[in-house]
C-alpha positions as CSV (number, residue, x, y, z in Angstrom):
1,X,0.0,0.0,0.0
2,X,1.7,3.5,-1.3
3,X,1.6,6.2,1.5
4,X,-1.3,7.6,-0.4
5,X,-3.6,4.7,0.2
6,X,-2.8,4.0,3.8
7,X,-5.5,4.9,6.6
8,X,-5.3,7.9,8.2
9,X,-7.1,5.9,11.4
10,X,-4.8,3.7,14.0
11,X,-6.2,1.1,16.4
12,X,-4.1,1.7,19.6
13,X,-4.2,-1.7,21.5
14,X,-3.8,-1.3,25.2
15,X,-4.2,-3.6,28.0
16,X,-3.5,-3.0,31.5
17,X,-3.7,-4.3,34.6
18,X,-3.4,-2.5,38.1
19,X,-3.7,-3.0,41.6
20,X,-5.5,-1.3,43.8
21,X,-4.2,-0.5,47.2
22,X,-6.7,2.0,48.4
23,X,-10.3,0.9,47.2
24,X,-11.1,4.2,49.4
25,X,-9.7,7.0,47.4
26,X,-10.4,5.2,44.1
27,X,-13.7,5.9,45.3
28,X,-13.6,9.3,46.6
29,X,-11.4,10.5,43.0
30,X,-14.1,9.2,41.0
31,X,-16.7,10.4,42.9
32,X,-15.1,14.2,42.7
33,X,-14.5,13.4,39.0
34,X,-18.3,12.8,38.8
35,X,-19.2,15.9,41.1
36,X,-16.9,18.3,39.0
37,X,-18.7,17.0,35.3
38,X,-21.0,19.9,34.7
39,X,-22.1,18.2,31.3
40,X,-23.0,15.1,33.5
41,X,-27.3,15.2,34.1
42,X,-28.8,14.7,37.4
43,X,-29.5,11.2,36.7
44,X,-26.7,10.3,35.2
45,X,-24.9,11.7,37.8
46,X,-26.8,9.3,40.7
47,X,-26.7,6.4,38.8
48,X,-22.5,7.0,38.4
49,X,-22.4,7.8,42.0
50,X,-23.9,4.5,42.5
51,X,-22.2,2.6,40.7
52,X,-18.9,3.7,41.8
53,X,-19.5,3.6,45.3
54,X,-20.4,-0.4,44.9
55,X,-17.6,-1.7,42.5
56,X,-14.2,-0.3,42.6
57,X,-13.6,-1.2,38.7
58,X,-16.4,0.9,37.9
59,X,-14.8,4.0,40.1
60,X,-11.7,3.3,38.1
61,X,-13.4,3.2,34.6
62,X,-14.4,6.9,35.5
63,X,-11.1,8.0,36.4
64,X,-9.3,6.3,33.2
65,X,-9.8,8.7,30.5
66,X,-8.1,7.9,26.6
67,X,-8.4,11.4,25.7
68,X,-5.6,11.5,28.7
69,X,-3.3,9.2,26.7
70,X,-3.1,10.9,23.5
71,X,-5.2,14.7,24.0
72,X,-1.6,15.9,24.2
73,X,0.2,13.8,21.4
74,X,0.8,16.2,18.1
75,X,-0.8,15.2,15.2
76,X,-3.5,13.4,16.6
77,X,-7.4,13.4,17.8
78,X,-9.0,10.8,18.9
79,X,-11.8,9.9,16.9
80,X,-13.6,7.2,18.8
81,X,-12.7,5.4,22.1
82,X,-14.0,2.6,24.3
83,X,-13.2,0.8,27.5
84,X,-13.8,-1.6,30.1
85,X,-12.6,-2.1,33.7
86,X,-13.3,-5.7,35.2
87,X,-11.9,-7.2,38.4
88,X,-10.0,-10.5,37.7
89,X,-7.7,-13.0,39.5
90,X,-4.5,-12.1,38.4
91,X,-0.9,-13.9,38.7
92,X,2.0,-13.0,37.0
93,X,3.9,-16.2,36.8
94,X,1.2,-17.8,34.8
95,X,1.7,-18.4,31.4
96,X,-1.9,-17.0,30.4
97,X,-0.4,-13.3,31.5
98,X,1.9,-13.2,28.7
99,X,2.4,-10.0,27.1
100,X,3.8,-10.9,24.0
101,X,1.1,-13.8,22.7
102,X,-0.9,-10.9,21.2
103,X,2.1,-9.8,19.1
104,X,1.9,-12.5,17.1
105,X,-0.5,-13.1,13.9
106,X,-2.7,-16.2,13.3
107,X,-0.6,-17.9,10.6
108,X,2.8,-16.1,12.0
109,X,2.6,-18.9,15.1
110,X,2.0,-21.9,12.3
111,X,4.8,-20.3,10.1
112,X,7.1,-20.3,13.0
113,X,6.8,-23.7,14.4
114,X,6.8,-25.2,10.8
């Protein structure tokens, strides 16, 4: 594909995993996040409050922001964005945690062990 006929639009792939030490001020930073949102409506607003009061993942998800990753990169807006926050059992000496497997293309794995 000449330069011409390449996509103007990236997927940015990112994945991470944190641990939370202080459930409490997760809380209380998402809950002044949601306080501070003058564009948020009144029920929107108690349903967030909710929600982040009862599940830690969910006060997280409002404090994550991907405008935040890339609002300040030059040459790029973001044109659409979506994310998730889950709890999970996590261990990082288990092979299912490995970074790299997503690196590698369907058909790259077979070319490589053939």
């Amino acid at each position: 594909m000449s330069t011409e006929e390449t996509s103007r639009f990236v997927r940015l792939r990112v994945e991470l995993v944190v641990e939370v030490d202080d459930r409490e001020a997760v809380t209380r930073a998402a809950l002044a996040r949601i306080a501070n949102d003058p564009d948020m409506p009144g029920d929107e607003r108690t349903h967030a409050e909710s929600a982040v009061t009862e599940d830690t993942a969910e006060a997280l998800a409002y404090l994550v922001d991907p405008f935040d990753l890339v609002g300040e990169v030059p040459g790029v807006e973001l044109a659409q964005a979506s994310w998730s926050s889950e709890h999970i059992e996590y261990d990082p000496d288990s092979p299912d945690w490995d970074l790299d497997e997503d690196d590698v293309e369907e058909g790259e794995e077979e070319e490589a062990a053939g």
